[in-house]
SEFIZA-3560 file (N, C-alpha, C; in Angstrom, 3 decimals):
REM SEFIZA-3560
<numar><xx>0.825</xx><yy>-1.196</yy><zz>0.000</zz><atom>N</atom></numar>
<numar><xx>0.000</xx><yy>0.000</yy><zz>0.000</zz><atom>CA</atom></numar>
<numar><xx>0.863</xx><yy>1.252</yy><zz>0.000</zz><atom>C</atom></numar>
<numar><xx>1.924</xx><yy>1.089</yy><zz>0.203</zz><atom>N</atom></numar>
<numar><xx>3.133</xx><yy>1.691</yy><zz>0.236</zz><atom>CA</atom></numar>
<numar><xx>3.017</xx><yy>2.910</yy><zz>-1.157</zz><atom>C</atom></numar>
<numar><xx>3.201</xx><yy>2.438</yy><zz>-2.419</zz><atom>N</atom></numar>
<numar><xx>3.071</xx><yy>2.779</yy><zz>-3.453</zz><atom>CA</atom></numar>
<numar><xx>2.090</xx><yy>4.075</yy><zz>-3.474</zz><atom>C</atom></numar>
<numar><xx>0.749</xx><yy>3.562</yy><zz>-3.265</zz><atom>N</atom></numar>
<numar><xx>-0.586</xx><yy>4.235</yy><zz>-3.455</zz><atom>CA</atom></numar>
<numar><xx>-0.695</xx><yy>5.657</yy><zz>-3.893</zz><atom>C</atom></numar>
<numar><xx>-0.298</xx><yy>6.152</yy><zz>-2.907</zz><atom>N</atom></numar>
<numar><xx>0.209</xx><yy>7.196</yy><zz>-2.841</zz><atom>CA</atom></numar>
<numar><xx>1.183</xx><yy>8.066</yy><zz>-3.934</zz><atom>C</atom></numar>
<numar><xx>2.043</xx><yy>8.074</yy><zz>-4.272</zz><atom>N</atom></numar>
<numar><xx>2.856</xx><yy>8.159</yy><zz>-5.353</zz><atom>CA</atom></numar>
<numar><xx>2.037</xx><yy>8.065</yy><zz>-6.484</zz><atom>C</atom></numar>
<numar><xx>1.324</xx><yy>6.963</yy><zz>-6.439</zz><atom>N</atom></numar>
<numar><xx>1.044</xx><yy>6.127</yy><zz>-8.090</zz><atom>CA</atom></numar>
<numar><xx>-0.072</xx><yy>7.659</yy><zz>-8.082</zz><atom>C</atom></numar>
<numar><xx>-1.242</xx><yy>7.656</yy><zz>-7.077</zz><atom>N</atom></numar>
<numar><xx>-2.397</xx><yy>8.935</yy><zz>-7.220</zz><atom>CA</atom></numar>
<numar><xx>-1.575</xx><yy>10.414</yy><zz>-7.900</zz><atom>C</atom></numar>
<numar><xx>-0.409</xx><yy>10.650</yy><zz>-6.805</zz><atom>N</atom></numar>
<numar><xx>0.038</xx><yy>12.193</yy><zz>-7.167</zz><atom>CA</atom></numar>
<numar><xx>0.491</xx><yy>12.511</yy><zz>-8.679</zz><atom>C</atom></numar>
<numar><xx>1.149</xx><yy>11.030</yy><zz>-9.202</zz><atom>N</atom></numar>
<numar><xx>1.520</xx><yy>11.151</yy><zz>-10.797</zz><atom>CA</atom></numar>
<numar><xx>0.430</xx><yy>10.984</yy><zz>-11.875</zz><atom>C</atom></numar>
<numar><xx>-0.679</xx><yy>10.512</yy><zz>-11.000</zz><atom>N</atom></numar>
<numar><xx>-1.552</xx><yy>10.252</yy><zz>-12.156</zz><atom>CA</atom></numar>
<numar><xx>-2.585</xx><yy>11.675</yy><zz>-11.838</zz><atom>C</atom></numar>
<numar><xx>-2.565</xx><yy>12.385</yy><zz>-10.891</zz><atom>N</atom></numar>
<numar><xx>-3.286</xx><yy>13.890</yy><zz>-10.549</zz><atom>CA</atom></numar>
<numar><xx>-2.588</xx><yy>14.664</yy><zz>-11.565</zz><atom>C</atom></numar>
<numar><xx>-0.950</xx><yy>14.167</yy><zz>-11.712</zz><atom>N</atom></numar>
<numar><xx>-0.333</xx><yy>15.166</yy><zz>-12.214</zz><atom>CA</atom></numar>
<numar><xx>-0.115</xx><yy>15.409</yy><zz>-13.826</zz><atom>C</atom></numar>
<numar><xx>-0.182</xx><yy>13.719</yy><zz>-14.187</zz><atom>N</atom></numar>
<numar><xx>-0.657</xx><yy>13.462</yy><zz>-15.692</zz><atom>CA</atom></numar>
<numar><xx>-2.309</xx><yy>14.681</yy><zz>-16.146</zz><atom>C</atom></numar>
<numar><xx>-3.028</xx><yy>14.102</yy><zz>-15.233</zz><atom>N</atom></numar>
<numar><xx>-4.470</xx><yy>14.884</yy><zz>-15.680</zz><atom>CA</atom></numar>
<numar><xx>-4.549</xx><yy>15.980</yy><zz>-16.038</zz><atom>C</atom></numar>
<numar><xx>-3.719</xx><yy>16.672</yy><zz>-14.791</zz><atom>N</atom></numar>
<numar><xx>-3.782</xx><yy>18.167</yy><zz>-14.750</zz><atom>CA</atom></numar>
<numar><xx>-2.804</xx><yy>18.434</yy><zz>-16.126</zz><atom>C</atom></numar>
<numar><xx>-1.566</xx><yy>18.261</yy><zz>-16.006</zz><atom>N</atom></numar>
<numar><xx>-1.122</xx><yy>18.381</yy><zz>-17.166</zz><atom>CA</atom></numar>
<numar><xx>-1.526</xx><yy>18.374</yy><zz>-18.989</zz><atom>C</atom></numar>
<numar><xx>-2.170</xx><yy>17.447</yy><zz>-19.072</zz><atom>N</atom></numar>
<numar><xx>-2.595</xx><yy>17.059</yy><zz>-20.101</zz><atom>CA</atom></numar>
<numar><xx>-4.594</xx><yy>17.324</yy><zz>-20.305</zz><atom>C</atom></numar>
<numar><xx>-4.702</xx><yy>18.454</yy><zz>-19.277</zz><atom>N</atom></numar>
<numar><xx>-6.250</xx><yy>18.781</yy><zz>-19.376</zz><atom>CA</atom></numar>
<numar><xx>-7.385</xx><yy>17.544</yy><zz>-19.313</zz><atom>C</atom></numar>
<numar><xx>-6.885</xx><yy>16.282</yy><zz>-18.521</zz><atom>N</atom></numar>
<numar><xx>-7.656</xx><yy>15.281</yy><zz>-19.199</zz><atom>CA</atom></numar>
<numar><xx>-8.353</xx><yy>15.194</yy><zz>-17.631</zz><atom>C</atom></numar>
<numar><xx>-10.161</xx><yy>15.287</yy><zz>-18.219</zz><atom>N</atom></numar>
<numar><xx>-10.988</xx><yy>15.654</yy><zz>-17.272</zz><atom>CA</atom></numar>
<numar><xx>-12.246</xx><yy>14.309</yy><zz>-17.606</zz><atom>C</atom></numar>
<numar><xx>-12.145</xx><yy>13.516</yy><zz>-18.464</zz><atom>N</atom></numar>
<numar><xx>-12.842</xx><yy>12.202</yy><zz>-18.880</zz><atom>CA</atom></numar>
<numar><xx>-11.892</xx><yy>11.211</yy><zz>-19.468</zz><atom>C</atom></numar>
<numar><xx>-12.366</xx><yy>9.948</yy><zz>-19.307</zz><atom>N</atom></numar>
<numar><xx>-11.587</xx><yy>9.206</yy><zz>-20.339</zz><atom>CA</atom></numar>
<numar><xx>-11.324</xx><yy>9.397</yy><zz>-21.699</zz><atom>C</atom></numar>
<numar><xx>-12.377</xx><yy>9.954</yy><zz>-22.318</zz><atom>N</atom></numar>
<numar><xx>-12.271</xx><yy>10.648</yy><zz>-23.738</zz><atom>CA</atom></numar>
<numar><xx>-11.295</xx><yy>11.434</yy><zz>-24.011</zz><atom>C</atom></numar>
<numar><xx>-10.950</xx><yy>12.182</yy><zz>-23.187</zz><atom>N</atom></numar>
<numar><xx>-9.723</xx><yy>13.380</yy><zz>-23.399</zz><atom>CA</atom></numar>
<numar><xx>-8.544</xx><yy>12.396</yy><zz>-22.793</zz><atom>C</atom></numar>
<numar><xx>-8.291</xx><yy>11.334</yy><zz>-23.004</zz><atom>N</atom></numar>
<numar><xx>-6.896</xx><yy>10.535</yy><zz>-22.943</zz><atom>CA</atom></numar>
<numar><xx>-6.089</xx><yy>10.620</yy><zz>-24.310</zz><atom>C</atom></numar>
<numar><xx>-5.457</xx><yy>10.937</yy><zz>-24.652</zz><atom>N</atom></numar>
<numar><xx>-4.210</xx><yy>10.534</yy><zz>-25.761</zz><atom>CA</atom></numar>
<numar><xx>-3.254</xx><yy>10.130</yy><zz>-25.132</zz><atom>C</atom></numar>
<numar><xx>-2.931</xx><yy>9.089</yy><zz>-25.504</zz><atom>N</atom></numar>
<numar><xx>-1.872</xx><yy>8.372</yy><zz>-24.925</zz><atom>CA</atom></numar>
<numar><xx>-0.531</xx><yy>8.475</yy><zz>-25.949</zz><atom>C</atom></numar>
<numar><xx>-0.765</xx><yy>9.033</yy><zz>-26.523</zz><atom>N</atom></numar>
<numar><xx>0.193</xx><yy>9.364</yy><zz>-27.897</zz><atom>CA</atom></numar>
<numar><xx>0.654</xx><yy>10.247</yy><zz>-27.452</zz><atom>C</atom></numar>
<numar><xx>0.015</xx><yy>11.367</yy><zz>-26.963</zz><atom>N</atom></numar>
<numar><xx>0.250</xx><yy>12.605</yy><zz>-27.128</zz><atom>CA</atom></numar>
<numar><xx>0.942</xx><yy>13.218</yy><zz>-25.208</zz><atom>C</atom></numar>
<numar><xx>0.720</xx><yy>11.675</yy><zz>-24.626</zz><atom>N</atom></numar>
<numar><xx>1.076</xx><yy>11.980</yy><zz>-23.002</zz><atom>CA</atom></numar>
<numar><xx>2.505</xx><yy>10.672</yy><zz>-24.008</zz><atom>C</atom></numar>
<numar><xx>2.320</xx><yy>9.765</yy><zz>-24.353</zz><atom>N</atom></numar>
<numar><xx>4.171</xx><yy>9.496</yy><zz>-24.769</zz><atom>CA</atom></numar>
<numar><xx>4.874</xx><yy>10.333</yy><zz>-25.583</zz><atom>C</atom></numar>
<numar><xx>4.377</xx><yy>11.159</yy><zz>-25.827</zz><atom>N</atom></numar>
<numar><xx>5.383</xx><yy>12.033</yy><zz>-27.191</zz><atom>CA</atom></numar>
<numar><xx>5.856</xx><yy>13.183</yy><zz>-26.066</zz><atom>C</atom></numar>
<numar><xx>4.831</xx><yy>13.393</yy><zz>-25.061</zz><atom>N</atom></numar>
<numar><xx>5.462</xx><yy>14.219</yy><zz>-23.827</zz><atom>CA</atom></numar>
<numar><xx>6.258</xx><yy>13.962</yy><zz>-23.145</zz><atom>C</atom></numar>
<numar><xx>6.438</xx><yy>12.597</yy><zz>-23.008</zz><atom>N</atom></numar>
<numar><xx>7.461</xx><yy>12.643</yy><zz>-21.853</zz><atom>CA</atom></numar>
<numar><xx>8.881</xx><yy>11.372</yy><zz>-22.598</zz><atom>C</atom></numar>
<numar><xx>9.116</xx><yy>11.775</yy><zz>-23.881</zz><atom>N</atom></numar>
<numar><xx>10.258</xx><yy>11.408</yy><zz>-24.540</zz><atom>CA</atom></numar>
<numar><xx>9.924</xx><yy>9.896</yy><zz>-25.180</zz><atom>C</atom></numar>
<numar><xx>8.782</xx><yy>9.210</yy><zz>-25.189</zz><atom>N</atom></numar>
<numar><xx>8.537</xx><yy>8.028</yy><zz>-25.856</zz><atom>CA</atom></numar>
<numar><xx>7.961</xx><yy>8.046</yy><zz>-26.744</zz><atom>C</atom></numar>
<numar><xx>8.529</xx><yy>7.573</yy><zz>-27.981</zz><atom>N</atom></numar>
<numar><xx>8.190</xx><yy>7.237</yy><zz>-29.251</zz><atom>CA</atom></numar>
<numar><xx>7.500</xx><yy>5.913</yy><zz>-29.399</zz><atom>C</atom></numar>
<numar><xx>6.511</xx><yy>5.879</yy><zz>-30.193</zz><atom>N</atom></numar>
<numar><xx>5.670</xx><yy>5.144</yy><zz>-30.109</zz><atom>CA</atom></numar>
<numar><xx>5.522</xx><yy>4.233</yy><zz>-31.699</zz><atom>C</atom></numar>
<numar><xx>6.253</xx><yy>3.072</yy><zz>-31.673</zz><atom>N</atom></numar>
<numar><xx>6.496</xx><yy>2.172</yy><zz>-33.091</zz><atom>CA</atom></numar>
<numar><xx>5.400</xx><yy>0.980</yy><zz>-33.180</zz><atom>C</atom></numar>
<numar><xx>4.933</xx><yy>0.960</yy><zz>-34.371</zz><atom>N</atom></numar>
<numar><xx>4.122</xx><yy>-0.498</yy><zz>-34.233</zz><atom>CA</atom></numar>
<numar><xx>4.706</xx><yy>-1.429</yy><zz>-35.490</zz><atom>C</atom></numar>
<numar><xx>4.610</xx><yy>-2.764</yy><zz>-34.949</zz><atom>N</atom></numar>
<numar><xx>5.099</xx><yy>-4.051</yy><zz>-35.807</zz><atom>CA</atom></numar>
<numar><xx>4.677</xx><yy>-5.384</yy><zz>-35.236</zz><atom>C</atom></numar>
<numar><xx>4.689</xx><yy>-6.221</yy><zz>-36.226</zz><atom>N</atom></numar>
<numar><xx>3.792</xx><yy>-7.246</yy><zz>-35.391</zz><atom>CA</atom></numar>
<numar><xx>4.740</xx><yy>-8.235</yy><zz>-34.981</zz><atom>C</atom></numar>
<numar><xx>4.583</xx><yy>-8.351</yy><zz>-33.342</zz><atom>N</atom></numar>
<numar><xx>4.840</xx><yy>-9.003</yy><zz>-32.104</zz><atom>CA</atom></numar>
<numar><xx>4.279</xx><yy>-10.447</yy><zz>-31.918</zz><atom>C</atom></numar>
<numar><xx>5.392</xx><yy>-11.103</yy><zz>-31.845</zz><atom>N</atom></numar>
<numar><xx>5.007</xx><yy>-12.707</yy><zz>-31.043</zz><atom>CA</atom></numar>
<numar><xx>4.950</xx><yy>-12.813</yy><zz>-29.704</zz><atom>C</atom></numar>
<numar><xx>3.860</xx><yy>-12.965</yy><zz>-28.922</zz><atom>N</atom></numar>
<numar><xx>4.343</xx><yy>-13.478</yy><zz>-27.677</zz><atom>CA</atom></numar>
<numar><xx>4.071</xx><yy>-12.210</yy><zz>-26.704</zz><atom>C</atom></numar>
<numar><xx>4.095</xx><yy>-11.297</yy><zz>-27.027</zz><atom>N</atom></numar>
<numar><xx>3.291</xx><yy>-10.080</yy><zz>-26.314</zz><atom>CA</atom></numar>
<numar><xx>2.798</xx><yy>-8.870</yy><zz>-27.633</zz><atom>C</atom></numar>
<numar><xx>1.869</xx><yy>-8.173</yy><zz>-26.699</zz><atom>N</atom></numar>
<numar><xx>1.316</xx><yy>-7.099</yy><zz>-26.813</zz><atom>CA</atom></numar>
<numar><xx>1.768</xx><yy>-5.992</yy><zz>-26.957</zz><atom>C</atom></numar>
<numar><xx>3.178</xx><yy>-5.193</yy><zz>-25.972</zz><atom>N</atom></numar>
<numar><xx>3.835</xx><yy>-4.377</yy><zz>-26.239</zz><atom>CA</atom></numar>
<numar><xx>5.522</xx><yy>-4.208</yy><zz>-25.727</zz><atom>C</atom></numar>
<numar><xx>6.347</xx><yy>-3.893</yy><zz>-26.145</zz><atom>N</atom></numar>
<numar><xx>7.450</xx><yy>-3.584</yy><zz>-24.931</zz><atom>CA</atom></numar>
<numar><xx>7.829</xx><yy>-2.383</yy><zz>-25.415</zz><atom>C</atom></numar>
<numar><xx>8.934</xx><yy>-2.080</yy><zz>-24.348</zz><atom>N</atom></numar>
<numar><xx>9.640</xx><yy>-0.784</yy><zz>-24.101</zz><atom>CA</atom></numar>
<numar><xx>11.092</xx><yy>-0.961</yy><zz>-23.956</zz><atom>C</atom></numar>
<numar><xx>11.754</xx><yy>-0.368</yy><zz>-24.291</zz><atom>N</atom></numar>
<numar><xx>13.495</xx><yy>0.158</yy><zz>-24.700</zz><atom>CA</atom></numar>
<numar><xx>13.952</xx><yy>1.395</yy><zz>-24.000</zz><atom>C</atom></numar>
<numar><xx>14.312</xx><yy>1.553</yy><zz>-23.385</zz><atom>N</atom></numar>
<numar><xx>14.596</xx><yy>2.938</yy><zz>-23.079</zz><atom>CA</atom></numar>
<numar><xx>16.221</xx><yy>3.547</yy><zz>-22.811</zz><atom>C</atom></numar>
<numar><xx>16.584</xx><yy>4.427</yy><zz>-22.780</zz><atom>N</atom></numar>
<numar><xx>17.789</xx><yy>4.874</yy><zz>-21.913</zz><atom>CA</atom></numar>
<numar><xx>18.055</xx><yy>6.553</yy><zz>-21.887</zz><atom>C</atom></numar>
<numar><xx>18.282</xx><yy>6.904</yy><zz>-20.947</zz><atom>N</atom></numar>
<numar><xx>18.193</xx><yy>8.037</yy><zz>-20.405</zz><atom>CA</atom></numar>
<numar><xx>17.157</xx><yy>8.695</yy><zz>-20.178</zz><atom>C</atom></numar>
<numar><xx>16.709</xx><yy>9.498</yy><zz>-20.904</zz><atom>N</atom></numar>
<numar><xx>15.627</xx><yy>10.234</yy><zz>-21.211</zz><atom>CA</atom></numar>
<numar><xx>14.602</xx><yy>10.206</yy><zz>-22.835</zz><atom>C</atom></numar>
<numar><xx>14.643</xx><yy>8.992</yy><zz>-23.210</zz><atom>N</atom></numar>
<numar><xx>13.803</xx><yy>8.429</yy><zz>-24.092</zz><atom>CA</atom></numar>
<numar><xx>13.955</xx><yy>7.163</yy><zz>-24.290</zz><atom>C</atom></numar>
<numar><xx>12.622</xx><yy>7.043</yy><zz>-24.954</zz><atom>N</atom></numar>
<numar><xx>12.346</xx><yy>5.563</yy><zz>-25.072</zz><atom>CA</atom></numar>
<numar><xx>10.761</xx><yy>5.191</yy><zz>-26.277</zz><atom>C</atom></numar>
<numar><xx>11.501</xx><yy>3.474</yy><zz>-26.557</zz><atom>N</atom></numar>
<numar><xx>10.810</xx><yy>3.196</yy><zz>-27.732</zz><atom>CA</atom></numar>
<numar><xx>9.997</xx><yy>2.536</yy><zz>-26.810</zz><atom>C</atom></numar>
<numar><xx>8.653</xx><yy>2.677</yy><zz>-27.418</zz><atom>N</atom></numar>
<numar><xx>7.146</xx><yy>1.458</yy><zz>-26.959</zz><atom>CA</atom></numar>
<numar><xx>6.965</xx><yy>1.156</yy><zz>-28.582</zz><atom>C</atom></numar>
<numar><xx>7.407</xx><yy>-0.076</yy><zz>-28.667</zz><atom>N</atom></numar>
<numar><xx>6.192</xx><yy>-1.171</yy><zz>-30.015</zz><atom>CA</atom></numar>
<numar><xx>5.498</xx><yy>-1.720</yy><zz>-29.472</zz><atom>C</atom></numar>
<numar><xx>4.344</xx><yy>-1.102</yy><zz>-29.884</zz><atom>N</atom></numar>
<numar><xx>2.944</xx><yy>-2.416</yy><zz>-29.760</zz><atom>CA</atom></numar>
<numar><xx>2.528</xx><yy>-2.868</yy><zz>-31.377</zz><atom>C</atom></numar>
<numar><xx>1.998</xx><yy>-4.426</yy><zz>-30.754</zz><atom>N</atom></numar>
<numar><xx>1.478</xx><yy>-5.420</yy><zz>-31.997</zz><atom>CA</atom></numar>
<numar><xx>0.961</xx><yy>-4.581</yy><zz>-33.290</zz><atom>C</atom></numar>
<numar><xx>0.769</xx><yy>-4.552</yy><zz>-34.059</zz><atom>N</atom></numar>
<numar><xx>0.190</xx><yy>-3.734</yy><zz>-35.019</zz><atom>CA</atom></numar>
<numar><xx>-1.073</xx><yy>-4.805</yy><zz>-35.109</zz><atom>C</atom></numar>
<numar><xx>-1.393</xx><yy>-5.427</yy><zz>-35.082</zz><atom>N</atom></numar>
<numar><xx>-2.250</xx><yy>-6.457</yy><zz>-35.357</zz><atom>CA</atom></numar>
<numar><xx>-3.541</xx><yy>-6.605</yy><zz>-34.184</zz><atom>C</atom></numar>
<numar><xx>-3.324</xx><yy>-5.664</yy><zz>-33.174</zz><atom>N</atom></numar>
<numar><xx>-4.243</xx><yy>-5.515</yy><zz>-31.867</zz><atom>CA</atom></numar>
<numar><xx>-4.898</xx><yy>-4.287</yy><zz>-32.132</zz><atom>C</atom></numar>
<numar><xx>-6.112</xx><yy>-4.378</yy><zz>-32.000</zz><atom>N</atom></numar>
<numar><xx>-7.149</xx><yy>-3.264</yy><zz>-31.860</zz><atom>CA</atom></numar>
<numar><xx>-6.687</xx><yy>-1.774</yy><zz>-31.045</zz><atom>C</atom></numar>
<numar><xx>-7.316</xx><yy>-1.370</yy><zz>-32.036</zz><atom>N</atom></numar>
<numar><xx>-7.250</xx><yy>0.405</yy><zz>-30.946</zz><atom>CA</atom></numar>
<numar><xx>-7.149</xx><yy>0.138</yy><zz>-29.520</zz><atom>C</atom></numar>
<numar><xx>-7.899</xx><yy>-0.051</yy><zz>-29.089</zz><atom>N</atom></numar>
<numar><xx>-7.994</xx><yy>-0.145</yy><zz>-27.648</zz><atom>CA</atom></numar>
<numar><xx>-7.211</xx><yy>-1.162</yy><zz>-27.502</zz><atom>C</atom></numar>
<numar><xx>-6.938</xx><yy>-2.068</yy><zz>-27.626</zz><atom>N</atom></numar>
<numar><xx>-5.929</xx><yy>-3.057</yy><zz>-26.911</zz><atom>CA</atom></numar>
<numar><xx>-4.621</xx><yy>-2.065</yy><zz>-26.947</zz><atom>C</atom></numar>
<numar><xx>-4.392</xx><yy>-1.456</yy><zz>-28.480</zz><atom>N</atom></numar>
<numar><xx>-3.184</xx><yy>-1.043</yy><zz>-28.343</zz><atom>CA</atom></numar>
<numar><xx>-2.909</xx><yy>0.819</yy><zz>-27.753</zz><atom>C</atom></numar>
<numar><xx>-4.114</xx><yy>0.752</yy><zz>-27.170</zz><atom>N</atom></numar>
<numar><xx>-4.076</xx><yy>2.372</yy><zz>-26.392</zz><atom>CA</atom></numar>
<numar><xx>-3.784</xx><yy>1.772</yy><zz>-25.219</zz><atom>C</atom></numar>
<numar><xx>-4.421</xx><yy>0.647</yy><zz>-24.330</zz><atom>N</atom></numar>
<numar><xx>-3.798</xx><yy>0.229</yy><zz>-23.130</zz><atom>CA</atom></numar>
<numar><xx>-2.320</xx><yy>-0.375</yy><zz>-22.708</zz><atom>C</atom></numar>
<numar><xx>-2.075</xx><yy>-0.919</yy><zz>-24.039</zz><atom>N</atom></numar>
<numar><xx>-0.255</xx><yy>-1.238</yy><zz>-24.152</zz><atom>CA</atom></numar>
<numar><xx>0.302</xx><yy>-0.261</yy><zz>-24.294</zz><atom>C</atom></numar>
<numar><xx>0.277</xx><yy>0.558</yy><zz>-24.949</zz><atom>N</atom></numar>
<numar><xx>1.272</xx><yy>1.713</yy><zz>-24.237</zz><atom>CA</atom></numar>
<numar><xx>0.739</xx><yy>2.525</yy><zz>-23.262</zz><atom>C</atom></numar>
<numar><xx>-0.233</xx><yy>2.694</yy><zz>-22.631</zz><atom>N</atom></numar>
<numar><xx>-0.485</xx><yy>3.288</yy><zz>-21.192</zz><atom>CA</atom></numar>
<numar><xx>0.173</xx><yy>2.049</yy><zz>-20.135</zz><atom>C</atom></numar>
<numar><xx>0.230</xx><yy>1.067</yy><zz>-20.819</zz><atom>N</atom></numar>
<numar><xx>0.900</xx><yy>0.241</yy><zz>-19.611</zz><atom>CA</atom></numar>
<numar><xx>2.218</xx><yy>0.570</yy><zz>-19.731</zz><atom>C</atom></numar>
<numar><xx>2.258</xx><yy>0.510</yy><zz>-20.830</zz><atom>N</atom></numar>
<numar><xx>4.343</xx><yy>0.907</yy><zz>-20.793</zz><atom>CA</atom></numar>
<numar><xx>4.410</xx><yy>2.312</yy><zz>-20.171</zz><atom>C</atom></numar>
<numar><xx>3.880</xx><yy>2.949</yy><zz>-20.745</zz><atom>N</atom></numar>
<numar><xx>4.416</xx><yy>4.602</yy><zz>-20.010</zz><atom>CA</atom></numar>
<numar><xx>4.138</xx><yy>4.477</yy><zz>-18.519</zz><atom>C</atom></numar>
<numar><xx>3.417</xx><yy>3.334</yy><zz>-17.728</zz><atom>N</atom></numar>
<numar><xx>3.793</xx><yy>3.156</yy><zz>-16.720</zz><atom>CA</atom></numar>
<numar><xx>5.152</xx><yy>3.075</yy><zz>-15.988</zz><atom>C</atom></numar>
<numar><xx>4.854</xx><yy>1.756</yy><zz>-17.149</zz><atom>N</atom></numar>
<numar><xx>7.026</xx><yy>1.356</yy><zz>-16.320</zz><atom>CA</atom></numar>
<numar><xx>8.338</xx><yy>2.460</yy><zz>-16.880</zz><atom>C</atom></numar>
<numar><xx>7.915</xx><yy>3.501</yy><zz>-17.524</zz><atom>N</atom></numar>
<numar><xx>8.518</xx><yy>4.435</yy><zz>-17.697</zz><atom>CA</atom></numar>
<numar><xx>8.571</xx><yy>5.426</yy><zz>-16.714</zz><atom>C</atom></numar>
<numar><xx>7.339</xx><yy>5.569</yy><zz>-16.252</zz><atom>N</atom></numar>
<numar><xx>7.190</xx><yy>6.553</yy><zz>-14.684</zz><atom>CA</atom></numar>
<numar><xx>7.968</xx><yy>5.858</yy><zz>-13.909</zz><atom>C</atom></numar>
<numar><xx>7.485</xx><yy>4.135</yy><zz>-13.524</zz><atom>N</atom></numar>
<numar><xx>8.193</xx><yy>3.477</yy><zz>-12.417</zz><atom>CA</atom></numar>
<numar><xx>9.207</xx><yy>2.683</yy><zz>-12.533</zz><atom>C</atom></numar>
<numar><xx>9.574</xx><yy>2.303</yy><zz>-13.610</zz><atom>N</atom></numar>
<numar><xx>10.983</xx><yy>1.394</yy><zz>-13.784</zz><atom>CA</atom></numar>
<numar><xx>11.734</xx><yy>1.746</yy><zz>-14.308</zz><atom>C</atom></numar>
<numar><xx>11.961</xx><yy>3.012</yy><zz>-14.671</zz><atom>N</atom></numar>
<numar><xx>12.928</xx><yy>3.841</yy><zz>-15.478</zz><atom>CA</atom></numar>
<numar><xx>14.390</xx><yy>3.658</yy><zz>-14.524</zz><atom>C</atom></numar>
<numar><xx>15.517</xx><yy>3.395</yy><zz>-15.056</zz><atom>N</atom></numar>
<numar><xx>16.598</xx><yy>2.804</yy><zz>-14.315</zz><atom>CA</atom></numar>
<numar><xx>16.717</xx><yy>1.938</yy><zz>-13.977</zz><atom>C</atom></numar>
<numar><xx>16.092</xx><yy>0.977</yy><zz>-13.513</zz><atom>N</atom></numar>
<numar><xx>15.955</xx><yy>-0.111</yy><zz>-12.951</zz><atom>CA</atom></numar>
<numar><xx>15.337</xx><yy>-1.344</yy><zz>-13.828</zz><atom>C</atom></numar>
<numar><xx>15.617</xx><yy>-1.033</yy><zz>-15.283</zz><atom>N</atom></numar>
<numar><xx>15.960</xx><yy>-2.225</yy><zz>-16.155</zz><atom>CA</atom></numar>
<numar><xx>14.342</xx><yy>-2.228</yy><zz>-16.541</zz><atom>C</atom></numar>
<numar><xx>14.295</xx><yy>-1.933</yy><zz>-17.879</zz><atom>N</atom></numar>
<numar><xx>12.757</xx><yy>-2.350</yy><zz>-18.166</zz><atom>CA</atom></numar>
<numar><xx>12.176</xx><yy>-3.773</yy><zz>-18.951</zz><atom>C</atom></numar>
<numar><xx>11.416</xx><yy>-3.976</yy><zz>-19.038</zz><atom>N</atom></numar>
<numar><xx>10.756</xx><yy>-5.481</yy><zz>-19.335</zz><atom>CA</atom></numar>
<numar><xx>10.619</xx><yy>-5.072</yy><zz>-20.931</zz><atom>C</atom></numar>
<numar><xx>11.216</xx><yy>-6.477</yy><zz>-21.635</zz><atom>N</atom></numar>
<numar><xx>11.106</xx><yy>-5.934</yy><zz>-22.804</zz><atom>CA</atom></numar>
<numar><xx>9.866</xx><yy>-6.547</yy><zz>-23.586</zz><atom>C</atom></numar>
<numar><xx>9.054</xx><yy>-7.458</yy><zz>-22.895</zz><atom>N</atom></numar>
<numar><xx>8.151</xx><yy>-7.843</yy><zz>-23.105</zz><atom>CA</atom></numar>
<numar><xx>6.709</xx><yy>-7.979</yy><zz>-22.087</zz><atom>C</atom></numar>
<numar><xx>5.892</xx><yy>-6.909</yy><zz>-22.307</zz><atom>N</atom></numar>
<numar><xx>5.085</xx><yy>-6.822</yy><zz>-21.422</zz><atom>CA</atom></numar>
<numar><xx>3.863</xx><yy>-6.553</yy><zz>-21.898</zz><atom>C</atom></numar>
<numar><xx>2.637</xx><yy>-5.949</yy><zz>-20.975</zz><atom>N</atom></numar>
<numar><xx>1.251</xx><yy>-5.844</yy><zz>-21.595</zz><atom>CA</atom></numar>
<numar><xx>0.428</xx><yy>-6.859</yy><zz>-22.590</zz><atom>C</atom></numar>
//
């Protein structure tokens, strides 16, 4: 429960930032192109999306072959582990 906390203030701070006041006003494109992730699609065996990163940018490919929405939640999952696993070695196969 530790976390909780943290995880709320970055995601208050995503909102506010990015004016997003419904789910509708999400771009997830446009919150990775903000914070240095480029966003590639190609089609993936075996997962949904991963992430590459180092320093202060980073690649997310998701499947090309997965629906809008599948592939709006694969990279909201990655720009997760970009908030939280940045340094600490990211998963190159995830979501």
């Amino acid at each position: 429960m530790a976390r909780i906390q943290p995880i709320r203030a970055v995601v208050d701070e995503l909102l506010s930032e990015h004016q997003i006041n419904r789910p509708s006003d999400i771009d997830v494109m446009r919150i990775a192109s903000s914070m240095g992730i480029e966003v590639r699609q190609s089609q993936m065996d075996g997962c949904a999306a991963n992430i590459v990163g180092l320093g202060d940018a980073a690649i997310v490919t998701v499947d090309s072959r997965g629906d809008e929405g599948r592939q709006r939640f694969s990279i909201a999952h990655e720009i997760g582990h970009w908030i939280y696993d940045r340094g600490n070695g990211l998963s190159l196969c995830d979501a």
